[in-house]
Structure formats: C-alpha cells, structure tokens
C-alpha positions in Angstrom: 0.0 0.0 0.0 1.5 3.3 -1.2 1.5 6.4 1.3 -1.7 8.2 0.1 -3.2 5.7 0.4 -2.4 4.3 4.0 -3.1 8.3 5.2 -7.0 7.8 3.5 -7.7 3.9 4.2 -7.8 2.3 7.9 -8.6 -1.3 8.7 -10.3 -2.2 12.2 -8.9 -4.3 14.8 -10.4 -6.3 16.7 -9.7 -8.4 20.0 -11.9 -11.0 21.3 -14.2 -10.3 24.0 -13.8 -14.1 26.5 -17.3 -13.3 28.0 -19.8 -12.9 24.9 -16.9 -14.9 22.4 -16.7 -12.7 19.6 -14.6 -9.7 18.3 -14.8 -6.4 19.3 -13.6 -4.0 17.0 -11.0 -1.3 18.8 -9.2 1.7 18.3 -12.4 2.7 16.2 -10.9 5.9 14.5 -13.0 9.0 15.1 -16.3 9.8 13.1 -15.1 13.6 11.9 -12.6 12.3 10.1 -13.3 8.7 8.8 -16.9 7.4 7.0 -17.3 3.1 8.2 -18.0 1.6 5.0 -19.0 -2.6 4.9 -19.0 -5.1 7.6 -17.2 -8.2 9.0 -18.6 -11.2 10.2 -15.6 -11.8 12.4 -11.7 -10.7 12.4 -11.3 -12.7 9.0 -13.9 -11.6 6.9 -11.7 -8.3 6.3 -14.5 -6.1 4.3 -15.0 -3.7 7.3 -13.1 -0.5 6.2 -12.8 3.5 7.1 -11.7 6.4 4.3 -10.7 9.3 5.3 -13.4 11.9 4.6 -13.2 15.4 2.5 -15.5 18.5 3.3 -15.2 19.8 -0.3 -14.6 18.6 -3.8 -11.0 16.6 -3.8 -9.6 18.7 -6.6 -10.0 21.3 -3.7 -8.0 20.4 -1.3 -4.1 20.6 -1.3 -3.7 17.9 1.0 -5.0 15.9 -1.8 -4.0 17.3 -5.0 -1.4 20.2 -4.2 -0.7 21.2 -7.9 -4.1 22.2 -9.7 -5.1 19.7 -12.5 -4.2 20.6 -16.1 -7.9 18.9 -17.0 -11.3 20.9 -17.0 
C-alpha cells in the first residue's frame, strides 16, 4: 500500500471479547474524520473499512491534489 493511500484507508482491529466470544472492534478511529463503510462477520472476513473523509470537492484540497489539474 503506497502512502496516500495508508493516510486515506484504515482497517479495524479487533480483540476477542472471552465473555460474549466474539470480536470487538477497537481503536475505532473517530467519526469527523473517517466514513465506516462494509462489515465483518468476524476478524477474518476483512470487508470492514474506514476512508478518510473530504468536506469539499478533492480537486479542492491541497492535501490531496497540491498542484491544480491541467484537466477541466
């Protein structure tokens, strides 16, 4: 996984909870700055997902694209 994308993309973790066996997802990261998108069945299923989340249009922010695109 290049940089960009590891700054934008964040897998859960989970650990297992002994007293209702299943996982727990922790370290959720927070809600202003990541969108949850899919699910997991359990620590394998590996569809469960956060991306970072832009206020404005990407081509608008530098963080994202710092030189302005040549296209219209």
């Amino acid at each position: 996984m290049d940089f960009f994308t590891a700054q934008n993309v964040v897998m859960p973790e989970y650990e297992l909870d002994e007293k209702m066996c299943i996982d727990r997802e922790i370290k959720v990261p927070s809600k202003d700055l990541f969108i949850g998108l899919g699910w997991d069945e359990d620590r394998e299923t590996k569809r469960r997902h956060y991306r970072r989340y832009y206020p404005d249009e990407l081509e608008n922010v530098r963080e994202v694209l710092p030189v302005e695109s040549p296209f219209n």
